[in-house]
C-alpha positions in Angstrom: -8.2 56.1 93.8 -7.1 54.2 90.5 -8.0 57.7 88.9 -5.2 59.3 91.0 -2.2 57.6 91.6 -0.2 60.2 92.4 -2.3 61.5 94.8 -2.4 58.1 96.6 0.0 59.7 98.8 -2.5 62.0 100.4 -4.9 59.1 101.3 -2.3 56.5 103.3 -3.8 57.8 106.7 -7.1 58.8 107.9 -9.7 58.6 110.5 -11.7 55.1 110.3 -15.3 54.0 111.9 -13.0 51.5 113.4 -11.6 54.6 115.7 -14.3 56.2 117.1 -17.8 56.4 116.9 -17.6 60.2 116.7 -17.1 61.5 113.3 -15.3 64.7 114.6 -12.6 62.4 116.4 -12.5 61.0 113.3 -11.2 63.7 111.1 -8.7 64.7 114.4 -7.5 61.2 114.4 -6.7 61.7 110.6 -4.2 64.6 111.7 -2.8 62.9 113.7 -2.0 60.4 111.2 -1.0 62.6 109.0 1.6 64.6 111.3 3.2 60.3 111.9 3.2 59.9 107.8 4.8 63.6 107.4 6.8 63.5 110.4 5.8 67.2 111.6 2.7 69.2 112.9 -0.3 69.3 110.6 -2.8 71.7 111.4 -6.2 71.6 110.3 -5.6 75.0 109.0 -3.6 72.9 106.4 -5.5 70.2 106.1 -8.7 69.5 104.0 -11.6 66.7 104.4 -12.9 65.3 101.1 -16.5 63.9 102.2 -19.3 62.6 99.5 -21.7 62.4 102.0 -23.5 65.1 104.1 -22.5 64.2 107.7 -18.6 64.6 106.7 -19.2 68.1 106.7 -20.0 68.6 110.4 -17.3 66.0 111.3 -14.5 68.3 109.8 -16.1 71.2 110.9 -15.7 69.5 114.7 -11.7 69.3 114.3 -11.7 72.6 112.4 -10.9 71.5 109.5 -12.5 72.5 105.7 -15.0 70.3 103.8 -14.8 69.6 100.1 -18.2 68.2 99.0 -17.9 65.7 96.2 -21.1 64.8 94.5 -21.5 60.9 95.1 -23.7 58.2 93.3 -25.9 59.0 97.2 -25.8 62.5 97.7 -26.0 65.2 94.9 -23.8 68.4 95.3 -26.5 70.8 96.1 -27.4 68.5 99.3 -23.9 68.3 100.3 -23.4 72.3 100.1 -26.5 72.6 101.8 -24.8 70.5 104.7 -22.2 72.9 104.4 -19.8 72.4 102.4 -16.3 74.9 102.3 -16.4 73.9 98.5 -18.5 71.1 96.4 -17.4 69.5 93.1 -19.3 67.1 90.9 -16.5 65.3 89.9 -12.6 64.9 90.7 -11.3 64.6 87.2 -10.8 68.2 87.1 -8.6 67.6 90.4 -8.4 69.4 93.5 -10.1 73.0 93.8 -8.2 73.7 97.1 -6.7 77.3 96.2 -8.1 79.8 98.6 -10.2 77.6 100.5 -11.0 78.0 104.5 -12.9 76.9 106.9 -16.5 78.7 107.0 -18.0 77.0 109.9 
């Protein structure tokens, strides 16, 4: 996150292994977070789950919410789109591809 700092913002709340040991209530823990940090609503419709490995993809499929796939040192793009993946990126210099992006599953 050193790369971002003003996107540190976005990354204050989430869903943690500490909460669950269901991914999918993971990523619905995280809105719920989210709505305490914003102080209103937060749909999943306006939400988006950044995930470098495979099995993040299912867990924000299972609160509704989109994947973006980042290529990892562990998992290669092409194995997190074939997961499923709304959208995959190698990298996050180029920053966030979110314009247009839904939920596919």
């Amino acid at each position: 996150m050193a790369a971002f700092p003003s996107k540190l913002r976005f990354f204050s709340f989430g869903g943690y292994g500490s909460d669950s040991t269901y991914r999918g209530e993971l990523t619905r823990m995280a809105l719920r977070r989210a709505a305490l940090a914003y102080g209103q609503p937060v749909t999943a419709a306006r939400a988006v789950v950044g995930g470098d490995n495979p099995p993040d993809v299912p867990a924000a499929h299972a609160a509704g919410i989109a994947c973006l796939g980042v290529a990892s040192l562990h998992f290669t793009a092409d194995q997190t789109r074939r997961a499923g993946a709304d959208c995959v990126v190698t990298s996050l210099t180029g920053g966030l591809p979110l314009e247009g992006m839904e939920v596919t599953a």
